[in-house]
Structure formats: C-alpha cells, structure tokens
N, C-alpha and C positions, 0 to 999 in steps of 0.2 A: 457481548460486552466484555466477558474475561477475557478473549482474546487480544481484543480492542486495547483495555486498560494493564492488563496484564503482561503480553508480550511485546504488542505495538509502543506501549506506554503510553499511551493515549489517554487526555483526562477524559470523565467524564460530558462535558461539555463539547469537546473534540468529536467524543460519539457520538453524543445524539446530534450533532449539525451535520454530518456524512451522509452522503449518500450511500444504498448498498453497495452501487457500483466501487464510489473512493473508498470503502473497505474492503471487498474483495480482490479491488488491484493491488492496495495495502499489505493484506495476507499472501497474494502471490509474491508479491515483491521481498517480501522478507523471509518466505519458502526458497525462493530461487538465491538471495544474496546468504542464506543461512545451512543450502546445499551442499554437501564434500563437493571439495574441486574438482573429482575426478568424475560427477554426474552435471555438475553445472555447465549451461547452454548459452553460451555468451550472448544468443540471441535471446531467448528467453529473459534473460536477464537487464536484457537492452531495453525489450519489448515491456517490460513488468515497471520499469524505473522509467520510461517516456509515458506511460497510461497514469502512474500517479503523482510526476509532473503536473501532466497535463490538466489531472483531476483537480489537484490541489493550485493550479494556474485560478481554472475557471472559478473555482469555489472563491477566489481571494477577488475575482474583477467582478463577482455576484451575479456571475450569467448560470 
C-alpha cells in the first residue's frame, strides 16, 4: 500500500479496488518511465503503458 499511495499516488480506495496484477503493471510502469534514458527500453516501456491501459480499460467497462 505505501508504494501504491505513496509513489503511485494512489488513494486509498484506488488500492484496495486493484487487482494484483493492475498494480504490478502500475509499479512496472513507473520503474520503466522513471528509468535514466540511457537504460530505458522503449519496448519495455511500450509493453508496461499498454498492460495498464488495458488494466485500467477493463477495470472502468467492470469485466
């Protein structure tokens, strides 16, 4: 949850409706866009920003 509310900025309420998975793409995602330029993997990056997309797509149509 500190990661959650703390770095993510996520309310409480945000947390506990997530799935493990929509915070783990969460914390990747912001590992990869939070990377030095000179290590960041433009795919990785592509890959990390479509998974919590997509996470937070399905969470919003309630599938």
């Amino acid at each position: 949850m500190g990661i959650a509310c703390g770095v993510l900025h996520w309310t409480p309420p945000v947390f506990w409706a997530a799935t493990p998975h929509e915070l783990f793409a969460a914390i990747e995602g912001y590992q990869a866009a939070n990377r030095p330029a000179d290590e960041a993997d433009d795919e990785e990056i592509a890959s990390a920003t479509q998974a919590l997309y997509q996470a937070l797509k399905a969470k919003e149509e309630g599938v």
